[in-house]
C-alpha positions as a Markdown table, in Angstrom:
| # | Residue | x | y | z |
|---|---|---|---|---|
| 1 | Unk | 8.8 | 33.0 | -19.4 |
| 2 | Unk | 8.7 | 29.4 | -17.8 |
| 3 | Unk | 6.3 | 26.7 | -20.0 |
| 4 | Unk | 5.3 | 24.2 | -17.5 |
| 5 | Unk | 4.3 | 20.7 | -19.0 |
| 6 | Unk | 2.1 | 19.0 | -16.0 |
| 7 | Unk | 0.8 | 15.9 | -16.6 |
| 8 | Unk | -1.1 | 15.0 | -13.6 |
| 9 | Unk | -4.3 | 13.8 | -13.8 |
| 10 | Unk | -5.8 | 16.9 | -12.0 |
| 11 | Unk | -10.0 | 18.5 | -11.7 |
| 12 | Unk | -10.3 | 21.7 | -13.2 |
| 13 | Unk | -10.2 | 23.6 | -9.6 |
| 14 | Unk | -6.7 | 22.3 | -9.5 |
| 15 | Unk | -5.6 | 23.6 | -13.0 |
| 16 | Unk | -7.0 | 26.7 | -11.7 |
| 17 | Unk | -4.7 | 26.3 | -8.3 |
| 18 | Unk | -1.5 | 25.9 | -10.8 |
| 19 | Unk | -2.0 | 28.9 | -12.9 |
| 20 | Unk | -2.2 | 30.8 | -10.1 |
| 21 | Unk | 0.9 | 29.5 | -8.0 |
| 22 | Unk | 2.4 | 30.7 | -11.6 |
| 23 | Unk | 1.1 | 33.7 | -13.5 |
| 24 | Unk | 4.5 | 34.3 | -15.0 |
| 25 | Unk | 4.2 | 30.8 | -16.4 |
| 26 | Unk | 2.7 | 29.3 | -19.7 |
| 27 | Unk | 0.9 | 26.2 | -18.3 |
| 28 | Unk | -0.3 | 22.6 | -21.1 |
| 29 | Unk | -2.0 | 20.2 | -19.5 |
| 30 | Unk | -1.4 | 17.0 | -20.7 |
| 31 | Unk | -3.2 | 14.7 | -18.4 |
| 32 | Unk | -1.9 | 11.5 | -17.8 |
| 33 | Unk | -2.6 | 8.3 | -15.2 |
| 34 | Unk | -1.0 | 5.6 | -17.2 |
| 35 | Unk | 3.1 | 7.1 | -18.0 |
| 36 | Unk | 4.6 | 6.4 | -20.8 |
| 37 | Unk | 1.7 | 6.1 | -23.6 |
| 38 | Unk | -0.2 | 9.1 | -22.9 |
| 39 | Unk | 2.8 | 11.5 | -22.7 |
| 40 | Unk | 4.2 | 10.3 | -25.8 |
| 41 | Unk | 0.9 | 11.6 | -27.3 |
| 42 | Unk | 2.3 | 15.0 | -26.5 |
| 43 | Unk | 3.2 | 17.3 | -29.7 |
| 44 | Unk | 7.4 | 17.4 | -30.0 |
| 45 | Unk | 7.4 | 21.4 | -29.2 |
| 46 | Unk | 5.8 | 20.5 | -26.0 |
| 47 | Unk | 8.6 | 18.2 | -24.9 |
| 48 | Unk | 11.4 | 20.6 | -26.7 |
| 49 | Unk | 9.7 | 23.9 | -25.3 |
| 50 | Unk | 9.2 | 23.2 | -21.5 |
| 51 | Unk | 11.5 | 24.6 | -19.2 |
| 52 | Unk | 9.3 | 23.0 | -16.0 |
| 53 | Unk | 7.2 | 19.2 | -16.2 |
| 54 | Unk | 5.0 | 18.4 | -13.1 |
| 55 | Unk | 5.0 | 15.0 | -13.2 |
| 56 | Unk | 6.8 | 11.4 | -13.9 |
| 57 | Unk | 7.9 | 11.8 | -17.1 |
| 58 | Unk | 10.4 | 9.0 | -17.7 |
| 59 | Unk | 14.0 | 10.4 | -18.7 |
| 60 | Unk | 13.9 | 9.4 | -22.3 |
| 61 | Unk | 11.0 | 12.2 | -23.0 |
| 62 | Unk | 13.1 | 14.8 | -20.6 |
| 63 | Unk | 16.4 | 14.7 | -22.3 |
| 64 | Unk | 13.9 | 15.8 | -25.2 |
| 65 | Unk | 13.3 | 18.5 | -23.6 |
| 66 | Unk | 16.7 | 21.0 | -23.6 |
| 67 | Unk | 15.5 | 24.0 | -21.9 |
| 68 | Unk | 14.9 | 21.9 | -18.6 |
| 69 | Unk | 15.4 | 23.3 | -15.7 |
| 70 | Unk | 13.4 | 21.9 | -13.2 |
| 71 | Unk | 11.5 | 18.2 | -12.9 |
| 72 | Unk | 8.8 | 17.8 | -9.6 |
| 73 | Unk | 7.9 | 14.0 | -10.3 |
| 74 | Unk | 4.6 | 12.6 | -8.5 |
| 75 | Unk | 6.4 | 9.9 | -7.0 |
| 76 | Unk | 8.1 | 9.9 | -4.0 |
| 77 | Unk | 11.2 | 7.3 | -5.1 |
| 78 | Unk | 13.5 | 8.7 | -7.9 |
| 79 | Unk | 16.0 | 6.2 | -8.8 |
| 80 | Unk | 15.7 | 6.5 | -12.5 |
| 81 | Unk | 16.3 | 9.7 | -12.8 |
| 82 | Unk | 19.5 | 9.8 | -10.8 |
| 83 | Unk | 20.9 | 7.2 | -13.2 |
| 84 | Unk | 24.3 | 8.8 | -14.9 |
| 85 | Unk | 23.0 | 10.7 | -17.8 |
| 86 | Unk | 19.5 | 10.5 | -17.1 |
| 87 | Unk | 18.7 | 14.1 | -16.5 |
| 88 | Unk | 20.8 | 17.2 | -18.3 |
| 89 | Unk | 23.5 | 18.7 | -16.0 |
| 90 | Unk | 22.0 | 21.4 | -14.0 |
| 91 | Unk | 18.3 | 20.4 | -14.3 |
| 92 | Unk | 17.0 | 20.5 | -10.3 |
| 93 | Unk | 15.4 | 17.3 | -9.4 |
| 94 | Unk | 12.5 | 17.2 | -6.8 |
| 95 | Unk | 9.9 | 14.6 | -5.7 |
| 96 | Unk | 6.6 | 13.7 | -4.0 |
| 97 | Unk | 8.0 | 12.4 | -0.6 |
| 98 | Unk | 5.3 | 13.2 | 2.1 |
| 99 | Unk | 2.3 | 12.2 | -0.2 |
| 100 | Unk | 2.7 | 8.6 | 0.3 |
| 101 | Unk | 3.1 | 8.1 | 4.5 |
| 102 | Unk | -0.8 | 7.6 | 5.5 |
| 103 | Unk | -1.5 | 5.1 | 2.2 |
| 104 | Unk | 2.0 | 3.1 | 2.4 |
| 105 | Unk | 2.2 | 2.7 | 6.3 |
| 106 | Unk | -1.6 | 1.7 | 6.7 |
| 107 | Unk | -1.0 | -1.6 | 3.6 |
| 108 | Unk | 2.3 | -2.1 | 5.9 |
| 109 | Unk | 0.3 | -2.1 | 9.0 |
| 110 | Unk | -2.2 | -4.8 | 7.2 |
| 111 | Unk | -0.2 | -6.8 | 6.1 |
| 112 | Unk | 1.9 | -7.6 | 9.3 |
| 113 | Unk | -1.7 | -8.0 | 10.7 |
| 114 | Unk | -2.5 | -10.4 | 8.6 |
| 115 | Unk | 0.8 | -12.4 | 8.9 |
| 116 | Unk | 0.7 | -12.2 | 13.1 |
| 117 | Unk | -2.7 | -13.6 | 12.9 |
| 118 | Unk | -2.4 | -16.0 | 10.3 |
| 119 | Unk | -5.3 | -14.5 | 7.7 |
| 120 | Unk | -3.5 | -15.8 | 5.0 |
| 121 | Unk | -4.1 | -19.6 | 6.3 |
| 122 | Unk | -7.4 | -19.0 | 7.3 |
| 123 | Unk | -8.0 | -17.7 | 3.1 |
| 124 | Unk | -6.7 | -20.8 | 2.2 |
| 125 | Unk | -8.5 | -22.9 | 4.4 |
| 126 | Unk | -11.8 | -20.9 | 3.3 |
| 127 | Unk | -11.2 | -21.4 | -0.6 |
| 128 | Unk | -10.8 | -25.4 | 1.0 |
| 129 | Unk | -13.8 | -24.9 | 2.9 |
| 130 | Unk | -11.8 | -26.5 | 5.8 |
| 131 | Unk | -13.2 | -25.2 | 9.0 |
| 132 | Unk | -9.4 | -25.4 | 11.4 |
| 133 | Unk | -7.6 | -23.3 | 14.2 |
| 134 | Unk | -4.4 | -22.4 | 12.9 |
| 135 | Unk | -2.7 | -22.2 | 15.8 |
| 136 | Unk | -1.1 | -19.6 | 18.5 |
| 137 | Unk | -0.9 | -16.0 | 16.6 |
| 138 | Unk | 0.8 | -12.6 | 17.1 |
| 139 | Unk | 0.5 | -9.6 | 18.7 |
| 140 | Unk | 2.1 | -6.2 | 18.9 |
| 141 | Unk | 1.7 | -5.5 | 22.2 |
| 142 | Unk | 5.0 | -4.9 | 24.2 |
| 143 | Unk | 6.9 | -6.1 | 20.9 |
| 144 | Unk | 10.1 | -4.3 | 19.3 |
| 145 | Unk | 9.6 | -2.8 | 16.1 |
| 146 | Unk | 13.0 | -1.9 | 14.4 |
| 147 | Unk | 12.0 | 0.7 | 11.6 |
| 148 | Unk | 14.3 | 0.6 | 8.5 |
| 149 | Unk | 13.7 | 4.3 | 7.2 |
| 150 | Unk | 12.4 | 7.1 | 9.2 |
| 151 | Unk | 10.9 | 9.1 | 6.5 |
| 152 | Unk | 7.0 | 10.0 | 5.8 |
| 153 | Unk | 6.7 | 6.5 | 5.6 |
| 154 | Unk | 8.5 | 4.9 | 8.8 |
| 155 | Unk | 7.0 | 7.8 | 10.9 |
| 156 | Unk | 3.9 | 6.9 | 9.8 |
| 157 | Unk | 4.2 | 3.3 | 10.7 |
| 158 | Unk | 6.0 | 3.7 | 13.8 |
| 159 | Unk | 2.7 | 5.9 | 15.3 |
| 160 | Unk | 0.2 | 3.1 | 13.8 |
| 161 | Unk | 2.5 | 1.0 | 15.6 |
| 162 | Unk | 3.0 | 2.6 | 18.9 |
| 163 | Unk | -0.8 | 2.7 | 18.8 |
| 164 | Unk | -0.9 | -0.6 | 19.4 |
| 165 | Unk | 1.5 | -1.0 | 22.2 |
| 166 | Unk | 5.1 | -1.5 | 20.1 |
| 167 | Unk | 8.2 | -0.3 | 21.0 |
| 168 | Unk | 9.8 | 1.6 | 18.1 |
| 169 | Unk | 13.9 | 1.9 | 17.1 |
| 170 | Unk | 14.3 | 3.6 | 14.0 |
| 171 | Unk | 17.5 | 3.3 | 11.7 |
| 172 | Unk | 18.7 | 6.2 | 9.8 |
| 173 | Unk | 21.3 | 8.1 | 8.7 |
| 174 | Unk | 21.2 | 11.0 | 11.4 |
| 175 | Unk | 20.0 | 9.4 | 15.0 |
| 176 | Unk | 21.1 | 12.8 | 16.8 |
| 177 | Unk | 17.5 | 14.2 | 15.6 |
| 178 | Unk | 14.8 | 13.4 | 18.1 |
| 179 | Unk | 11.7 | 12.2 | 15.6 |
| 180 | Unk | 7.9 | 11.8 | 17.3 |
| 181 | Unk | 7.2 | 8.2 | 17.7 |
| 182 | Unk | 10.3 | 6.5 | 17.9 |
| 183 | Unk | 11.1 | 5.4 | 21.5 |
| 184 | Unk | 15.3 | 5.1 | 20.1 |
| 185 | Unk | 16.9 | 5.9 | 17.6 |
| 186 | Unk | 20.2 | 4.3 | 15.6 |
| 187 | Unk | 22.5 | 4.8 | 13.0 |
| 188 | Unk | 21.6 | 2.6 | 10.3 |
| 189 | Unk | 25.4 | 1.2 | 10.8 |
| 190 | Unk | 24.4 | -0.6 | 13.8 |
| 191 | Unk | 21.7 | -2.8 | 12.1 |
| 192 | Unk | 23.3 | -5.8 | 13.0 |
| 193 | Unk | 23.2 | -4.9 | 16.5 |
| 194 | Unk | 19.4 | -4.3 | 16.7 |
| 195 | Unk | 18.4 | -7.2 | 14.2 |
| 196 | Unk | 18.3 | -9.9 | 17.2 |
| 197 | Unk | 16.4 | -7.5 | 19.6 |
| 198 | Unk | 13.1 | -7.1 | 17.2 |
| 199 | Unk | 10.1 | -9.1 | 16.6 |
| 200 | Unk | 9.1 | -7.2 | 13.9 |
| 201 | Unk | 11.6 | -5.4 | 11.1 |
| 202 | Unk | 9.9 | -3.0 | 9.1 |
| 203 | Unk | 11.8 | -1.0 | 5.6 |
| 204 | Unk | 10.7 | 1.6 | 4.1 |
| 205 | Unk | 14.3 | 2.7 | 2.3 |
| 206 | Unk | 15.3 | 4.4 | -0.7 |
| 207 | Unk | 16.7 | 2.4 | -3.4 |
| 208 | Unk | 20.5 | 3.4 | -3.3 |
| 209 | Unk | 24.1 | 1.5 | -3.7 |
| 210 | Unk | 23.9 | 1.3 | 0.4 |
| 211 | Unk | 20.5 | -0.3 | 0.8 |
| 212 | Unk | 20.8 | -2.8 | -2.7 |
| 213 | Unk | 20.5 | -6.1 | -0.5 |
| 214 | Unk | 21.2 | -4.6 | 3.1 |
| 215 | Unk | 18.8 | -8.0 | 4.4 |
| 216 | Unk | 20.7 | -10.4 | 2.8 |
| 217 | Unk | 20.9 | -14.4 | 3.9 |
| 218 | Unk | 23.4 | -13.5 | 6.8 |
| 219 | Unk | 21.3 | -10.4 | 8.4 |
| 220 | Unk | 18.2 | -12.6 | 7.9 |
| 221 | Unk | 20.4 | -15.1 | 10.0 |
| 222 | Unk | 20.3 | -12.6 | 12.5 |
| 223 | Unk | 16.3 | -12.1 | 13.7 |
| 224 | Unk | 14.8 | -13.6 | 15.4 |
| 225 | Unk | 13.2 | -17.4 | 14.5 |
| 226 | Unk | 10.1 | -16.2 | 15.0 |
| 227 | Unk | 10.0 | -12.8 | 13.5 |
| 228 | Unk | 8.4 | -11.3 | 10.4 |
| 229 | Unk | 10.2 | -9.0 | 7.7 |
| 230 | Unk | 7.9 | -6.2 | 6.0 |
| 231 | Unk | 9.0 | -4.3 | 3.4 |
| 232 | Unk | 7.2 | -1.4 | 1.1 |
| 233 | Unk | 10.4 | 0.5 | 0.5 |
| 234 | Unk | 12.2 | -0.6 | -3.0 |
| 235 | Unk | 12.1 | -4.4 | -3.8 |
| 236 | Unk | 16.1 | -4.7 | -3.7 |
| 237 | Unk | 16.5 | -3.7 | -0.4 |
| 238 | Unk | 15.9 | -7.4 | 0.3 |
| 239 | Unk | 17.7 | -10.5 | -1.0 |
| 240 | Unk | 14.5 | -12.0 | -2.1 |
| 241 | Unk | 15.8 | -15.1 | -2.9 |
| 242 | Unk | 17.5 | -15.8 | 0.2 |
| 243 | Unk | 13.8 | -14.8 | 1.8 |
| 244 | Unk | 12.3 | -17.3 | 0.3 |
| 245 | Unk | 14.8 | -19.9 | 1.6 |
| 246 | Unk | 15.0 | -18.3 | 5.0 |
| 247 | Unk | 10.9 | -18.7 | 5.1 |
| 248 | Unk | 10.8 | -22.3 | 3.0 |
| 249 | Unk | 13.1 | -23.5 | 6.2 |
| 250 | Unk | 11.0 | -22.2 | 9.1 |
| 251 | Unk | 13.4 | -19.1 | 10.3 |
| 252 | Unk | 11.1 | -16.6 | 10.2 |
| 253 | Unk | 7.3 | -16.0 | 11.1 |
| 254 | Unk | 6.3 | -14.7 | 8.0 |
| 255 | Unk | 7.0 | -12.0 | 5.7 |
| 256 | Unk | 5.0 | -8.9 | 4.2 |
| 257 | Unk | 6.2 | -7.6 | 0.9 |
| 258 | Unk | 4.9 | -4.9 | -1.3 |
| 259 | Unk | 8.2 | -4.8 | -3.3 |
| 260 | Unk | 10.5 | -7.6 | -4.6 |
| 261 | Unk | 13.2 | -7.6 | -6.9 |
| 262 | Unk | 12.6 | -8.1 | -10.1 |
| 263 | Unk | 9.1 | -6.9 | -10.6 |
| 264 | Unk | 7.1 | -8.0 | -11.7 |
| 265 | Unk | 8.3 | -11.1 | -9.7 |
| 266 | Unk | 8.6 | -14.2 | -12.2 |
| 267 | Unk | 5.9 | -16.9 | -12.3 |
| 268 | Unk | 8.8 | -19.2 | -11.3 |
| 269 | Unk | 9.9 | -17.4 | -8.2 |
| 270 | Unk | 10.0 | -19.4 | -5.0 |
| 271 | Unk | 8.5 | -16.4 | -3.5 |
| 272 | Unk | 5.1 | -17.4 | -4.7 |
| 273 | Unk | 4.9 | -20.7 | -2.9 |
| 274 | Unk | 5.7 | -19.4 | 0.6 |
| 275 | Unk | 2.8 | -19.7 | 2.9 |
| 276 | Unk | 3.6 | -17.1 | 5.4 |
| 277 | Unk | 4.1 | -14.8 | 2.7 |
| 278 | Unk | 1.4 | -11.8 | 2.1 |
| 279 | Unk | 2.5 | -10.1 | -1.1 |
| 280 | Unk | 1.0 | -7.5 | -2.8 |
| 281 | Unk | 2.1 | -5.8 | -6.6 |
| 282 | Unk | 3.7 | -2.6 | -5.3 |
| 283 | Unk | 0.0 | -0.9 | -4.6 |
| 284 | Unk | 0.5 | 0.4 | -1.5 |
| 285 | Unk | 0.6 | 3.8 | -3.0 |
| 286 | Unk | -0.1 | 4.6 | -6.4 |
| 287 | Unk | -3.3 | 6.4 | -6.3 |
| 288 | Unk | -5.2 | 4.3 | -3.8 |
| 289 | Unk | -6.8 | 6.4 | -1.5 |
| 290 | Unk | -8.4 | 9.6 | -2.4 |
| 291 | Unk | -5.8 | 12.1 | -0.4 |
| 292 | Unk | -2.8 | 10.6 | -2.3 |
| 293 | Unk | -3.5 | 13.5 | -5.1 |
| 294 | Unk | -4.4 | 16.4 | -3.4 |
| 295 | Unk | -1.5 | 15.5 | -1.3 |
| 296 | Unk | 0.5 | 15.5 | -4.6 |
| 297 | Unk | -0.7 | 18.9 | -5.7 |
| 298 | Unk | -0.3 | 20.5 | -2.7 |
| 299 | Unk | 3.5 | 19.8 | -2.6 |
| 300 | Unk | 4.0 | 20.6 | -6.1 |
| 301 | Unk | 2.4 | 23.8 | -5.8 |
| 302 | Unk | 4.2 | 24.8 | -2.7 |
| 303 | Unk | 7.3 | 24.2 | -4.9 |
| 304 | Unk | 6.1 | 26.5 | -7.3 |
| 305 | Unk | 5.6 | 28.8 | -4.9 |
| 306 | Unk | 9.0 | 28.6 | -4.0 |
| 307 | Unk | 10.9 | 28.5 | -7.1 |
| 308 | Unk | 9.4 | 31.8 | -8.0 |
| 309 | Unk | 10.7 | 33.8 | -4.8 |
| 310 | Unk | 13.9 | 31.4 | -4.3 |
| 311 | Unk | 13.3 | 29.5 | -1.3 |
| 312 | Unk | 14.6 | 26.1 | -1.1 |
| 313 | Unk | 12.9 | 23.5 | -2.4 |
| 314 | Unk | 11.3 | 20.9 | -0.6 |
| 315 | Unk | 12.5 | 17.0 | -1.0 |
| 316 | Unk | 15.0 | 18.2 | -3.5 |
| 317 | Unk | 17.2 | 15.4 | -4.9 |
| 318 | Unk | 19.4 | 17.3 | -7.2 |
């Protein structure tokens, strides 16, 4: 018999929605919306017994754990537990991808808002109580939008996007698949091709060796002087340093960022004194909006479902 360790915060209907994805299971509930301290708070035999944990439990607690055989994290990014050693050999890996799109696409959306129409100027002139017009703004309107990841999250954006009159080209691995919403579509090798054509770039990648710094200082070079970088994707995607330089000297229009490398970014980090700059702490999904959960559940349980008549998995990483 399976033991299943979940430690998503969850209502008791959705307990109830667990135990009965998996009656051949032993289920323990060990609530938790604040990883690591309250899942260290769980007795050793719970670690040592489970065989199935619904939820991000870091791999230091996992590799306590050596009847593992299956991990289904609540996030939808899972770097750390690819690292070399992180999880046991064999242990099946899957993650949350599909919760996030809506939440993730719409603080994306808002923030390239905010930068086309210069909010951020008219928040500082308001703390100045300085009543001034800013100047010419932005619109998307007939604008190229090149999408950096196609996923739940760049397929979200491009139809927020399109909604407002963009053209969309998305980047990914496998442009031979037609995808709703993007007018083209690209391998992500011809990046450097595309750069030049786009007012707005837009990156919502995984964080892998391929994507560490794929906008570095020379593809930066490469946009347009008057276009804005957003990304919400994983913080070293994007040479932030070279960002901040590129936005210090006037290149760009402005950035978005919900990610940077390191986080939390240093107090000393040029990043903070760029004025076209709208950054937020990596809170564009997290448990923000009241779907983000259910959404959660709902893909964990159809993996249950799964596992226990031996159809593939869904967003399987290992």
């Amino acid at each position: 018999m399976d033991i299943i360790l979940n430690v998503l915060p969850l209502n008791e209907a959705q307990r109830e929605a667990f135990r009965a994805a998996a009656p051949w299971a032993e289920h323990i509930f060990r609530p938790t919306s604040d990883f690591p301290n309250s899942a260290m708070e769980c007795p050793p035999d719970e670690f040592t017994t489970a065989t199935i944990v619904v939820g991000c439990v870091g791999p230091e607690f996992l590799r306590k754990c050596p009847g593992l055989k299956w991990c289904q994290t609540w996030s939808a990014g899972v770097d750390p537990y690819l690292a070399p050693g992180a999880l046991q050999e064999g242990v099946i890996l899957t993650s949350a991808v599909g919760a996030y799109g809506q939440s993730v696409s719409e603080v994306m959306l808002a923030s390239l808002l905010s930068v086309m129409k210069r909010l951020p100027t008219y928040r500082d002139n308001q703390r100045e109580r300085r009543w001034a017009d800013a100047g010419r703004v932005k619109t998307l309107r007939g604008e190229t939008v090149l999408l950096l990841g196609t996923g739940d999250i760049g397929s979200h954006l491009a139809e927020l996007v399109k909604a407002l009159g963009a053209r969309t080209i998305g980047l990914n691995r496998h442009p031979e698949k037609p995808l709703p919403c993007f007018d083209e579509l690209y391998h992500i090798s011809e990046l450097d091709e595309l750069l030049p054509q786009a007012r707005v770039v837009a990156m919502s990648l995984p964080g892998t060796a391929e994507t560490a710094h794929i906008m570095d200082a020379r593809r930066l070079s490469l946009m347009k002087p008057d276009a804005i970088l957003v990304n919400a994707g994983r913080g070293g995607a994007v040479d932030c340093l070279a960002l901040a330089q590129a936005l210090r000297d006037g290149k760009l229009w402005g950035a978005a960022l919900d990610v940077t490398e390191p986080e939390p970014l240093p107090q000393d980090h040029p990043l903070w004194d760029c004025e076209t700059l709208v950054l937020t702490p990596h809170v564009a999904g997290g448990d923000h909006l009241p779907c983000i959960m259910p959404n959660i559940v709902d893909i964990a349980l159809d993996n249950l479902r799964r596992y226990h008549s031996g159809e593939p998995l869904r967003n399987r990483h290992l």
